[in-house]
Backbone as CSV, one residue per row, in Angstrom:
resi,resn,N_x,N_y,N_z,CA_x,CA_y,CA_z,C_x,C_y,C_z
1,UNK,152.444,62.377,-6.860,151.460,63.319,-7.386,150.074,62.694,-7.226
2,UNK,149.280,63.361,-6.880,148.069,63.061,-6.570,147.003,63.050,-7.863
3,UNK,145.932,61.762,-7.829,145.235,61.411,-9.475,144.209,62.550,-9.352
4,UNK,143.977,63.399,-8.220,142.571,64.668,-8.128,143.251,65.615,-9.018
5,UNK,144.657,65.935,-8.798,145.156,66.940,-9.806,145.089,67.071,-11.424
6,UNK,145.143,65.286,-11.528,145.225,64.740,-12.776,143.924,64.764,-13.538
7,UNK,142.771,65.083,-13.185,141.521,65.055,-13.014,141.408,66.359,-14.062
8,UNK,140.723,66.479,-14.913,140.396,67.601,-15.482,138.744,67.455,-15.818
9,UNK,138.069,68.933,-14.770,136.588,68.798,-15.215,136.231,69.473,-16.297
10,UNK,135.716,68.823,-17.137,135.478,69.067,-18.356,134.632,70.365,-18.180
11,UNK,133.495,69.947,-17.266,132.549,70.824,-16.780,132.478,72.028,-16.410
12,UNK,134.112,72.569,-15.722,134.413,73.434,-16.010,134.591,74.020,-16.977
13,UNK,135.596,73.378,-18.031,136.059,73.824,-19.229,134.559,74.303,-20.120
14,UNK,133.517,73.802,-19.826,132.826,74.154,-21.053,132.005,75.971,-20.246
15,UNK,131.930,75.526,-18.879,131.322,77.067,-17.965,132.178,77.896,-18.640
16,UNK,133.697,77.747,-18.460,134.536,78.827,-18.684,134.499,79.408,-20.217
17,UNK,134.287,78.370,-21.334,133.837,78.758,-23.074,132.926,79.386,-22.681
18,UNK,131.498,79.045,-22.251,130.199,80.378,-21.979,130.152,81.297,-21.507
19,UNK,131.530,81.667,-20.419,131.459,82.742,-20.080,132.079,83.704,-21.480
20,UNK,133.395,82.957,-21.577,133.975,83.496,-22.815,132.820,84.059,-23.679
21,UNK,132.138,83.514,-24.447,131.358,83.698,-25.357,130.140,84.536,-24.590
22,UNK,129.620,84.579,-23.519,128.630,85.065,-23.394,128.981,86.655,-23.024
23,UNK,130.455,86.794,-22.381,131.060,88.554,-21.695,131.740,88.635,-23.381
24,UNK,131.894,87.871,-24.114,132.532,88.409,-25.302,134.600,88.743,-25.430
25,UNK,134.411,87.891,-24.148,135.723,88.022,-24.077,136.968,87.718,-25.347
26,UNK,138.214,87.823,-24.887,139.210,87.348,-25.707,139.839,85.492,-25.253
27,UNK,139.750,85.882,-24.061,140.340,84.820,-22.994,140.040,84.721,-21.334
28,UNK,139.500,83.157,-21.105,139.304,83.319,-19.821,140.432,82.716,-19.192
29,UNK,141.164,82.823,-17.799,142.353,81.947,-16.678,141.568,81.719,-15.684
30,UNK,141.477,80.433,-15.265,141.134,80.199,-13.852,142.679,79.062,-12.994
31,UNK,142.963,79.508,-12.036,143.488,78.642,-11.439,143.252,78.261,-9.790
32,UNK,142.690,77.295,-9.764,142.484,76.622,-8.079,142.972,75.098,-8.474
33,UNK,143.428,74.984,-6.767,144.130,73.992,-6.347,145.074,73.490,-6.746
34,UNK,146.122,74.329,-7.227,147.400,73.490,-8.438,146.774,73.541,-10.042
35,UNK,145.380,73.662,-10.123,145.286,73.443,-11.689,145.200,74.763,-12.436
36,UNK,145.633,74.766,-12.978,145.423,75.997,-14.495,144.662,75.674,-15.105
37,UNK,143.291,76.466,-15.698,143.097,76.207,-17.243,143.061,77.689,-17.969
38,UNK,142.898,78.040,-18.984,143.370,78.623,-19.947,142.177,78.663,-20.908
39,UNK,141.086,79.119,-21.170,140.339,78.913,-22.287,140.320,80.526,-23.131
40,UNK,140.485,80.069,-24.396,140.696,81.459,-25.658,139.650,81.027,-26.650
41,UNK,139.329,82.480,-27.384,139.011,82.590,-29.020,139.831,81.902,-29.725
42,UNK,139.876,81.326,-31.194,140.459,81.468,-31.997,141.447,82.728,-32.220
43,UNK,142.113,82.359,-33.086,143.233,83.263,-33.704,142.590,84.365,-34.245
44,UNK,141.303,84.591,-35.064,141.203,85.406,-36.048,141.393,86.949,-35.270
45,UNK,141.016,87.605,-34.262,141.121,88.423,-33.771,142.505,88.871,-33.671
46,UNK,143.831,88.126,-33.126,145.170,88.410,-33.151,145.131,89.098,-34.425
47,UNK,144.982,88.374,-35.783,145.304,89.310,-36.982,144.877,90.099,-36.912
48,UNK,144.061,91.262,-36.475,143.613,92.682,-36.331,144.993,93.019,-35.751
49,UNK,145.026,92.555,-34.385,145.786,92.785,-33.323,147.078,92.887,-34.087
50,UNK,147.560,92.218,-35.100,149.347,92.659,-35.580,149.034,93.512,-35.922
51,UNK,147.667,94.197,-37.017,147.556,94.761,-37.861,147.938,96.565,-37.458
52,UNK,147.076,96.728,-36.028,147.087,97.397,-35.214,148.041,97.885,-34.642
53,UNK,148.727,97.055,-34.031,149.921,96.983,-32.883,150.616,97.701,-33.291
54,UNK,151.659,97.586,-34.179,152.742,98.244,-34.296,153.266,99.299,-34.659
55,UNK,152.052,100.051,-35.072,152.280,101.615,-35.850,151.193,102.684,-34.909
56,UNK,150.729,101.463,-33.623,150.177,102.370,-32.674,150.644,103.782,-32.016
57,UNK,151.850,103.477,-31.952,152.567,104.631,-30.803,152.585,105.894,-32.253
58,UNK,152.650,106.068,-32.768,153.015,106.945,-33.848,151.519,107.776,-33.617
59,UNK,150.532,106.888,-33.856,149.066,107.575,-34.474,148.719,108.535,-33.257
60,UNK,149.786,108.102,-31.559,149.395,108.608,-30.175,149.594,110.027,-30.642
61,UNK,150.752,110.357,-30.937,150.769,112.315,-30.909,150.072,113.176,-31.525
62,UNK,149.140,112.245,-32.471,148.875,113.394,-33.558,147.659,114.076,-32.346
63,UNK,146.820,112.877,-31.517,145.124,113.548,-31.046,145.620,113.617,-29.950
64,UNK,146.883,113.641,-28.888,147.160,113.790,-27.636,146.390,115.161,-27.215
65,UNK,146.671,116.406,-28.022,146.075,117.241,-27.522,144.483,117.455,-26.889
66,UNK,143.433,117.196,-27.972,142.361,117.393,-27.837,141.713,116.781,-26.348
67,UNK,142.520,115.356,-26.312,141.503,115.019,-24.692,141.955,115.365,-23.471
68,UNK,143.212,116.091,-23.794,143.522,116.970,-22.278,142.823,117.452,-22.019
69,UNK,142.361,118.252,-23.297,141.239,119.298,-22.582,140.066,118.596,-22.407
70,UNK,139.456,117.704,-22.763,138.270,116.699,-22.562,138.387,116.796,-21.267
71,UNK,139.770,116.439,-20.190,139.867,115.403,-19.115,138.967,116.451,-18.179
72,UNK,139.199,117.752,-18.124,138.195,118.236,-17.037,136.815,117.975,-17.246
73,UNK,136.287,117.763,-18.518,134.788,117.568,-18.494,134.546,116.308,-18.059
74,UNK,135.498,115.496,-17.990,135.565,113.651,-17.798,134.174,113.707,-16.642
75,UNK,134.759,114.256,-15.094,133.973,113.919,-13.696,133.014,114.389,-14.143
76,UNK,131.955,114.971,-14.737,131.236,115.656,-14.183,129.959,114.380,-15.657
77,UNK,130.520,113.983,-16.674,130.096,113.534,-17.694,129.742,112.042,-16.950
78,UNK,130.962,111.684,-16.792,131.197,110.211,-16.433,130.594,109.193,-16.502
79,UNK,129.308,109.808,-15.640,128.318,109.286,-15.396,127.041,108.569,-15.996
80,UNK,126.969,109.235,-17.340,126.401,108.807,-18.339,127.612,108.343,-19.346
81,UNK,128.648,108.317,-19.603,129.762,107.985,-20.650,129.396,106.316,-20.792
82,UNK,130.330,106.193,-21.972,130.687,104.689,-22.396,131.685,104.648,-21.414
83,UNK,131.629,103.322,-20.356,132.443,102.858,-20.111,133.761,102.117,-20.721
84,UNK,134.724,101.551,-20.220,135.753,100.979,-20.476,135.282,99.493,-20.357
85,UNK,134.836,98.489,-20.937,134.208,97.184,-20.433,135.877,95.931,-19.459
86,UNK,137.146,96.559,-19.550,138.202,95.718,-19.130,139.268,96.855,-18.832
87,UNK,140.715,96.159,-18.359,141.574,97.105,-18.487,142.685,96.897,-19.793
88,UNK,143.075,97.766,-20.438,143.826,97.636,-21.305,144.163,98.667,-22.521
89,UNK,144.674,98.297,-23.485,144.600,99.769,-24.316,144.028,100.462,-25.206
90,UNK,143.263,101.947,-25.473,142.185,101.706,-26.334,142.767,102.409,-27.245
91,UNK,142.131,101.896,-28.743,142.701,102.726,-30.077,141.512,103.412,-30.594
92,UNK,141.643,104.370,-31.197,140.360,105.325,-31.837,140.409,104.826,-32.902
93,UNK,141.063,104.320,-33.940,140.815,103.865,-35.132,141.150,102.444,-35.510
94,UNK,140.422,101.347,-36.461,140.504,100.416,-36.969,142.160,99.872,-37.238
95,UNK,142.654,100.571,-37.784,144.025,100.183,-37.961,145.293,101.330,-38.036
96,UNK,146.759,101.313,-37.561,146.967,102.621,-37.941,146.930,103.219,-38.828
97,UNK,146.896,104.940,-38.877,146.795,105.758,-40.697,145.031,105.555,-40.858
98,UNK,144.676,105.276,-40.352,142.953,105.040,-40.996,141.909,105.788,-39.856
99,UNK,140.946,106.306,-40.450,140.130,107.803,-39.990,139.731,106.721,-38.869
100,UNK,139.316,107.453,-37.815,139.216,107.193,-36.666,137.342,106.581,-36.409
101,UNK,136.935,105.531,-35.635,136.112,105.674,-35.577,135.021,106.486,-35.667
102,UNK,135.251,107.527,-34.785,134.113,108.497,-34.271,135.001,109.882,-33.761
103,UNK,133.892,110.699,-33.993,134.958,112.143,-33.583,133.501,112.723,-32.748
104,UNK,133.990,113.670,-32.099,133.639,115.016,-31.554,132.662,115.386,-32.602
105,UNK,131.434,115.185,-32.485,130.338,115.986,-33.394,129.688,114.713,-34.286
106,UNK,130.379,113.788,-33.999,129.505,112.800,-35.159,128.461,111.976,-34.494
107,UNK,127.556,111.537,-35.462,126.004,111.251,-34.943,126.662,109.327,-35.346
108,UNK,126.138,108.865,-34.285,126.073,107.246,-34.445,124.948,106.388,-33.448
109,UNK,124.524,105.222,-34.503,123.625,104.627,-33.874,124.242,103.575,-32.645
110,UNK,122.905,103.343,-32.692,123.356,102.349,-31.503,124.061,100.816,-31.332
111,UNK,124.751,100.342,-31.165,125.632,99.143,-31.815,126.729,99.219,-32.878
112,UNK,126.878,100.637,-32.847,128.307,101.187,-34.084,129.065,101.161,-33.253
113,UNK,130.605,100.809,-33.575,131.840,100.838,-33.028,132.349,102.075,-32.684
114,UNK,132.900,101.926,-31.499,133.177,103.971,-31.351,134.664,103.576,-31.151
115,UNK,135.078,102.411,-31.066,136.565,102.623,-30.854,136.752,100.763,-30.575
116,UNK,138.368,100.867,-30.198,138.750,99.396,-29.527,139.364,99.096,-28.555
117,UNK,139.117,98.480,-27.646,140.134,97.757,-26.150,140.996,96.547,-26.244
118,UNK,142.182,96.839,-26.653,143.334,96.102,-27.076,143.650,95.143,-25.336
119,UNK,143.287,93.891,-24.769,143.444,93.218,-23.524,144.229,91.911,-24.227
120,UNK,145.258,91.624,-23.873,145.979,90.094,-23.744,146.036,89.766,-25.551
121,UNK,146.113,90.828,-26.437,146.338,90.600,-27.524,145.198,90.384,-28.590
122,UNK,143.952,90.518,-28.080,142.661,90.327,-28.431,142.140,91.958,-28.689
123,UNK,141.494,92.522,-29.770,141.039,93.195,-30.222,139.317,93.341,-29.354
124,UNK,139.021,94.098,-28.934,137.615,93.845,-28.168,136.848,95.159,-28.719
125,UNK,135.818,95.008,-29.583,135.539,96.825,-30.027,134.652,97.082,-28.668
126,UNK,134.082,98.138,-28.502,133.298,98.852,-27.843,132.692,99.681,-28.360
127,UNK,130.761,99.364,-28.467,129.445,100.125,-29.490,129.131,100.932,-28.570
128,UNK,128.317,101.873,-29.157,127.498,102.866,-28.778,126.568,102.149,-28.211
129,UNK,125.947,102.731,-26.690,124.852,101.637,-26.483,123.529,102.417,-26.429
130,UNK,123.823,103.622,-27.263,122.698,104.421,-27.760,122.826,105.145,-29.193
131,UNK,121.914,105.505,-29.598,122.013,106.656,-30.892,122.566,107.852,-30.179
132,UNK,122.964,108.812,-31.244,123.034,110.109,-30.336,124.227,110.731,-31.171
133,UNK,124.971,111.689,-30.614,126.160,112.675,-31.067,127.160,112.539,-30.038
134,UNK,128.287,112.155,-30.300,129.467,112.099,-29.811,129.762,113.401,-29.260
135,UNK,129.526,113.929,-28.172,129.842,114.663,-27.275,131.102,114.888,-26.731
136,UNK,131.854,114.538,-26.419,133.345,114.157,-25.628,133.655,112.640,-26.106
137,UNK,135.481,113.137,-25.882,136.228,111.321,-25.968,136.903,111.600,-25.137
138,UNK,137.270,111.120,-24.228,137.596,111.441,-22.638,139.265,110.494,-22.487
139,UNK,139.622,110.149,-24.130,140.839,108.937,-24.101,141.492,109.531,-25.103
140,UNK,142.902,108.995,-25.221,143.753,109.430,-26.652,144.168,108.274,-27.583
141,UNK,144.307,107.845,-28.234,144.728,106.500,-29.312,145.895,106.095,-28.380
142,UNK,146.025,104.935,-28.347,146.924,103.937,-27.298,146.905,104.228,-25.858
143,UNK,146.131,104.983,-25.562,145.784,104.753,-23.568,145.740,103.941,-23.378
144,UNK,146.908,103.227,-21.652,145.834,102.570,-21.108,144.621,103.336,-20.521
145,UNK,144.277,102.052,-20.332,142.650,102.046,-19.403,142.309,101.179,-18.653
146,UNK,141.818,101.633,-17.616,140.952,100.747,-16.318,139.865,100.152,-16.714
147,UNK,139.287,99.386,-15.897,138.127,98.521,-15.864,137.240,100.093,-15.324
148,UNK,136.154,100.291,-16.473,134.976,101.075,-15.586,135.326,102.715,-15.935
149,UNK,136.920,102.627,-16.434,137.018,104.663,-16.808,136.333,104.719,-17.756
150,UNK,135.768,106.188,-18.002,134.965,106.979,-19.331,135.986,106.956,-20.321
151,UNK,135.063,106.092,-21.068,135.667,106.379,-22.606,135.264,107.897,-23.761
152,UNK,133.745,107.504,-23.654,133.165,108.411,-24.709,131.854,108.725,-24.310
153,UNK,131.035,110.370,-24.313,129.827,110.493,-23.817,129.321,110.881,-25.354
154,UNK,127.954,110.128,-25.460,127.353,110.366,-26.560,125.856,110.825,-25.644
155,UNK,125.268,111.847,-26.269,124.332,112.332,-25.929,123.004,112.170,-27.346
């Protein structure tokens, strides 16, 4: 085995914490040349994440309906919408059984939570990045989601 493998740049390790911290991530992976590293948050976020998890699929049927019909206004909105900032699954409300972030008609400022992106077990919210009225939700409680789909158009 070769001592370059054995080699761990620290220097990396600390780029990869700033990115963490600076995109707000949950967790960064890099792997070149044989090496792995692995850099995470703390735990505290997972505890949302049990809190969440498991009574997700239930809370899916109640709002399935409403964003079907959203989905045709999706293309044409898009464009101005909240993006999806990763891929993974988004929940409309804080925990299951509990009123939903934001609805259809409600006024929120800018930096309020409109919902959450559940990625690699990490809770990630996603704010309004304006004031305005919730116009469309273009998602249903436990979607996945892509990197970059419309979440929510606030006007």
């Amino acid at each position: 085995m070769s001592t370059t493998k054995n080699k761990l740049d620290t220097g990396l390790v600390r780029e990869l914490a700033a990115i963490l911290r600076e995109a707000d991530l949950g967790e960064v992976e890099v792997e070149h040349e044989g090496l792995r590293i692995r850099v995470s948050k703390p735990a505290a976020p997972v505890v949302q994440a049990a809190m969440a998890a498991p009574a997700a699929a239930p809370v899916a049927a109640a709002p399935a309906a409403a964003p079907v019909a959203d989905a045709a206004a999706a293309p044409a909105a898009s464009e101005k919408a909240i993006k999806s900032p990763m891929v993974g699954t988004v929940y409309l409300s804080p925990e299951p059984g509990a009123k939903q972030f934001v609805a259809v008609g409600d006024k929120v400022k800018k930096g309020d939570t409109v919902l959450l992106v559940e990625a690699m077990k990490t809770f990630n919210p996603v704010e309004a990045d304006k004031a305005g009225v919730v116009k469309e939700i273009y998602v249903s409680d436990s979607q996945p989601v892509e990197y970059g789909e419309a979440l929510i158009l606030i006007e």
